[in-house]
N, C-alpha and C positions, 0 to 999 in steps of 0.2 A: 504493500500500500504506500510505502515512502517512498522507494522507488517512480510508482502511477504517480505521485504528487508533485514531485521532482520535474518527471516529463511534461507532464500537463502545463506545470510552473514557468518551465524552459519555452514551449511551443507557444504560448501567451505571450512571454515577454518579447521570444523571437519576432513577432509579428508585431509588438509595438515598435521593431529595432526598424521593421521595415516602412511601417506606418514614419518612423522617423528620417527614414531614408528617402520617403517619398515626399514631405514635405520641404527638404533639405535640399534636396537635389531637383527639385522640377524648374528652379530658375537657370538648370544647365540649358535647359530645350527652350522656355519661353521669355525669360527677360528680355533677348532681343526683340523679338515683337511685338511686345509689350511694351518697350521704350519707346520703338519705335512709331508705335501706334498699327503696328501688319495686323496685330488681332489685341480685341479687347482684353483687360486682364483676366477673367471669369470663362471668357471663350479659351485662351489660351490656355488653363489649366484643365478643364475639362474635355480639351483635345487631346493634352499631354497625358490624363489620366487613363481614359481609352486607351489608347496607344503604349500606355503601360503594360496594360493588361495584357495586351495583344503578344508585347514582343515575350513576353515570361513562358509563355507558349511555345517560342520558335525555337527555344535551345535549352540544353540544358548540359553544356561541356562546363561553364564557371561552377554550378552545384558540385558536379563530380569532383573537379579540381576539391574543393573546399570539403567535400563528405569524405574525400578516400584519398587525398593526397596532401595535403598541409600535416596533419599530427597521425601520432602510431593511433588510431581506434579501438586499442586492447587497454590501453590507458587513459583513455580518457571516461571523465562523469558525466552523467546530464547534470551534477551541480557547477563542476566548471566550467562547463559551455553557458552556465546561466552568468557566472563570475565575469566570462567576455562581453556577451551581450548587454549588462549591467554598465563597464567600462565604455561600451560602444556609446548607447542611450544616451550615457551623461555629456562627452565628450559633441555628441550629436546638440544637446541641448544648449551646452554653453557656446558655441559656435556660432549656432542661427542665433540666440540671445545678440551677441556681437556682430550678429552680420555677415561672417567669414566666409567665404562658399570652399571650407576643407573637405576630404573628404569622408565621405559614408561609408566607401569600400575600408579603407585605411583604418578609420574608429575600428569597424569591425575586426579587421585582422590583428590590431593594434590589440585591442580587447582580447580576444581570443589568445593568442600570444602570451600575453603576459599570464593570462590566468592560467592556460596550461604547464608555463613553464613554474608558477611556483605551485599550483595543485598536483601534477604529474614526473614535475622533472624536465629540462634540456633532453633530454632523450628519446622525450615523444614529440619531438619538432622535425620538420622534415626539412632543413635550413637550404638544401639544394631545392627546396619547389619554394620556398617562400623567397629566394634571390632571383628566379626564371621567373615565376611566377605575378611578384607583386613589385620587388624593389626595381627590377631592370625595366615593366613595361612604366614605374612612374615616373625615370630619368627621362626614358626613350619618348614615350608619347605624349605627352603635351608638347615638348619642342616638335616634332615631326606634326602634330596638328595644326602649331602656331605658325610653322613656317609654310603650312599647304593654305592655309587662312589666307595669310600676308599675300603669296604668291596669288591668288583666286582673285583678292580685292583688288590688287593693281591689275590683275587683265579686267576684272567686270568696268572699273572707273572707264580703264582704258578702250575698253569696244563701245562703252557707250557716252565719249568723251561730247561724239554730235548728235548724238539722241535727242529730243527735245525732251527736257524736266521728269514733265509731268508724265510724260508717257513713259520713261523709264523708270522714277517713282512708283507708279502703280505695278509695274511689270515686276521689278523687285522686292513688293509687298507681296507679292502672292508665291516669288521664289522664297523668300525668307519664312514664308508661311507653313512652306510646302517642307521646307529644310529642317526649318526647329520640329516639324511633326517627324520627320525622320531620326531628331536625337530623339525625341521623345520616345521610339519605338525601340530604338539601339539600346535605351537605359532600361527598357523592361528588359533585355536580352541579355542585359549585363546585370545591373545592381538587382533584380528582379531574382535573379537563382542564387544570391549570398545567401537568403534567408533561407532559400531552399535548400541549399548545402548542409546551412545551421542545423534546423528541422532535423532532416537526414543523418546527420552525424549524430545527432543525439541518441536516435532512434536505433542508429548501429549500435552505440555504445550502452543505451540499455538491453540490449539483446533483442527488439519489437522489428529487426530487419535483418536482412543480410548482410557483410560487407559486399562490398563493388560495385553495390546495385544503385543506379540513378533515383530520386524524388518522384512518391508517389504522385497518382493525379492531384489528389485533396491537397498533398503540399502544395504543388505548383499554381491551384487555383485560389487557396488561402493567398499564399504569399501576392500573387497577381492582385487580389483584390488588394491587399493592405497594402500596396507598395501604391496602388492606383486611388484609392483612396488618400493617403496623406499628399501625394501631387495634389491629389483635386483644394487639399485644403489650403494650399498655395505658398507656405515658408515665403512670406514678404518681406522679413528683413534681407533676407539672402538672394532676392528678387532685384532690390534695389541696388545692391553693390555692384549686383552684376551687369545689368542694364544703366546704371547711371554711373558708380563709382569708379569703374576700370577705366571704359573710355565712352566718349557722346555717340551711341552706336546709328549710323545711317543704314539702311536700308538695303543698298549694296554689300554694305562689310556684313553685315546681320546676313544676310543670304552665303556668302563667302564661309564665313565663319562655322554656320550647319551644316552645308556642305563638307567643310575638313573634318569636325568633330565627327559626323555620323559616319564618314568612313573610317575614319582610326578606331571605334570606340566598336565595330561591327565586324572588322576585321580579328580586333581583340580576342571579342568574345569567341570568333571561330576558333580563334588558337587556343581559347582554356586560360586566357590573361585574366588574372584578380584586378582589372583596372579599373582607376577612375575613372569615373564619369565628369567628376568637378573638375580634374589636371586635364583633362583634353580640353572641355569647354572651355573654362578659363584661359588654355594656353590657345584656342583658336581664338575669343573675342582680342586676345593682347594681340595677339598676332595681325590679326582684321584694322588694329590701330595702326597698325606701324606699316601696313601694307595701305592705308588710305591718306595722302600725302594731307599735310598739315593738323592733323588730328592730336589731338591731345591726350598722350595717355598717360595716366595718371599714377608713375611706378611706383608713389609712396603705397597707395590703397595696393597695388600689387605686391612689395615688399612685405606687408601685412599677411599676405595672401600665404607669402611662400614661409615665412615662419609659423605662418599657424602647418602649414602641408609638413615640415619638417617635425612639428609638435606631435603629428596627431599620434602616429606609431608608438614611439614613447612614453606620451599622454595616457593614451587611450588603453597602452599595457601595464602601465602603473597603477590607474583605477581598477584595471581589469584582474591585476596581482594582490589590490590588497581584496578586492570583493571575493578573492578565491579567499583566501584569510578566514571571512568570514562562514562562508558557504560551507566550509571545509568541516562545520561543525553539527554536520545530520540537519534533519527537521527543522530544529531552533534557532539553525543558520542560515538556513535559506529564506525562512519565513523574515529573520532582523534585515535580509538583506531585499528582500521585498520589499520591507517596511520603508530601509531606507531611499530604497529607489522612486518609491511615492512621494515623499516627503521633498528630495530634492526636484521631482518635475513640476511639482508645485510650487516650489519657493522661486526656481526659473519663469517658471507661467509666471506669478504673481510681479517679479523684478519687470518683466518683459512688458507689464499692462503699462508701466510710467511712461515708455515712449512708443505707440505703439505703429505699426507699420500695416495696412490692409490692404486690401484691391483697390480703393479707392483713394488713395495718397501714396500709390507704390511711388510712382514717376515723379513727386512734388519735389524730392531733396535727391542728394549725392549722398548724404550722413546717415546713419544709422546709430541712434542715439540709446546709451542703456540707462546712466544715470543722471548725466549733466544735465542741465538746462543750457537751452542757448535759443537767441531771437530765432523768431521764426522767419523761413528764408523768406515768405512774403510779407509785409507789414500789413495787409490785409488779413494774415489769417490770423491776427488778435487786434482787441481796439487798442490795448492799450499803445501799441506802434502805428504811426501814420507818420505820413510825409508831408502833414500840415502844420505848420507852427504853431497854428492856434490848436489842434487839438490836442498837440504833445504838451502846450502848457497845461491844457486842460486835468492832462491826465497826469501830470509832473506831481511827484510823491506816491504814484501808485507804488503797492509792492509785490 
């Protein structure tokens, strides 16, 4: 029965990891068309959620990778695969709180990682799949995305240098449209079978499967839903950084940009790569900046970018190491460590109400605000700021 409680425990949380995953990651596919106005913010997430679902369907080599090749499955728990996912969540939470677009792949393996190595042992890591696997496609592809980005932008600028505006305008709102639905399909096909993997491996290691064997239906169609579901819910802190804080995305480069990412990220997944979905998209929009002459891209927000990317593994296995700590202790562990998994998505949610980011103010700022105060970017959207003299005296001593 502690065993069933353990699994049932794991398979829940898995699915909130993904539910996390989904609202974390959906600004990989639609910020650009969102910023740029190709599709409404609501349309745009509701496409991308579909198209979640869809792609979780279309493969399932990243599960096997993560069920039967990262750790020994004779050694591991369902408590510490709950210890990773624990490490993942938090890592996941304080991220989008901040805006960061790190990654969700990363948390997870980061999580998972640390928690086996102090519940199990170095022994049960499989350090030759997680170097092939995770660390060489995070060098390789996002540069290889960013530089097919760059490259795509300067020819679309350049074939449609005599185009009249408006008519290329329109034509490249419906490419950029067409593009970010194709990340969006690529990330079901990718971040879509981690959780399947998770699931699976658990399931091995309580003896409820075979090893070698791929993610049942009910996995594959759980996980689809909860990964399509938190897309649908929209992650608009991590919306805005990406659409407004990296660079001022045009329409051309936003088309450029889905076009690179969806190939690298679909390519990936053929090969069994644990990749990110956030280092290709991110490294295709920077890329999109620096392939559209004069554009502004904004390396600080990106410098932000690549220390949080550098964070997340270590991060994410340090939480993930001490939750094994806990979990490590039967029933009474896993349930404190439930307890405290609650208690921190809550105090995040609650931090997160003071500045808060929706569908309907994604595009207003560059910032993503957690605890500062600071004027609002338009003096319209408070009275007490105007550009009248008489009414700033009016309102002189306000606090």
């Amino acid at each position: 029965m502690t065993l069933l409680f353990v699994v049932v425990a794991v398979i829940v949380v898995a699915l909130i990891f993904d539910f996390t995953n989904g609202f974390h990651d959906s600004a990989n596919a639609m910020a650009g068309p969102i910023a740029t106005g190709a599709l409404k913010p609501r349309t745009a997430v509701l496409l991308a959620a579909v198209l979640n679902l869809v792609g979780a369907f279309l493969s399932t080599e990243v599960a096997k990778t993560i069920s039967n090749g990262f750790f020994d499955e004779s050694l591991i728990s369902p408590a510490i695969v709950l210890a990773g996912l624990v490490g993942a969540i938090l890592w996941n939470l304080v991220t989008w709180l901040l805006g960061l677009p790190s990654s969700s792949s990363h948390a997870l393996f980061g999580g998972l990682i640390g928690a086996v190595v102090v519940g199990a042992g170095f022994s049960s890591l499989n350090m030759s799949v997680v170097l092939s696997k995770v660390l060489l496609p995070a060098v390789v592809a996002p540069v290889v995305a960013g530089l097919a980005a760059a490259l795509a932008t300067r020819l679309a600028y350049r074939i449609t240098r005599k185009t009249p505006s408006m008519h290329s305008e329109t034509g490249f709102k419906y490419g950029q449209a067409f593009t970010a639905s194709l990340v969006a399909l690529a990330h079901g096909t990718s971040d879509g079978q981690k959780t399947m993997g998770v699931i699976t491996l658990v399931l091995i290691a309580a003896n409820l499967q075979q090893p070698g064997t791929g993610p049942h239906l009910w996995v594959v169609l759980a996980a689809g839903l909860a990964i399509g579901l938190g897309t649908y819910s929209g992650g608009w802190r991590i919306m805005r950084t990406m659409g407004k804080g990296i660079v001022e995305i045009e329409t051309p480069q936003g088309s450029a940009a889905g076009a690179a990412a969806t190939a690298t990220i679909l390519a990936s997944s053929h090969l069994g790569f644990g990749l990110s979905t956030t280092h290709v998209s991110t490294g295709a929009i920077l890329g999109s900046g620096v392939g559209r002459k004069g554009a502004e891209v904004r390396w600080s927000v990106a410098r932000r970018m690549l220390y949080a990317w550098l964070l997340t593994l270590p991060g994410a296995g340090l939480v993930g190491g001490l939750a094994a700590l806990l979990s490590d202790h039967g029933t009474p562990g896993v349930v404190a460590l439930l307890v405290f998994l609650c208690i921190s998505c809550a105090v995040i949610f609650a931090i997160s109400r003071k500045h808060t980011v929706t569908a309907a103010n994604v595009t207003d700022s560059k910032e993503v605000l957690v605890l500062a105060s600071a004027v609002p970017d338009s003096y319209t959207d408070d009275p007490r700021f105007t550009d009248k003299p008489a009414d700033r005296a009016e309102t002189k001593g306000v606090a």
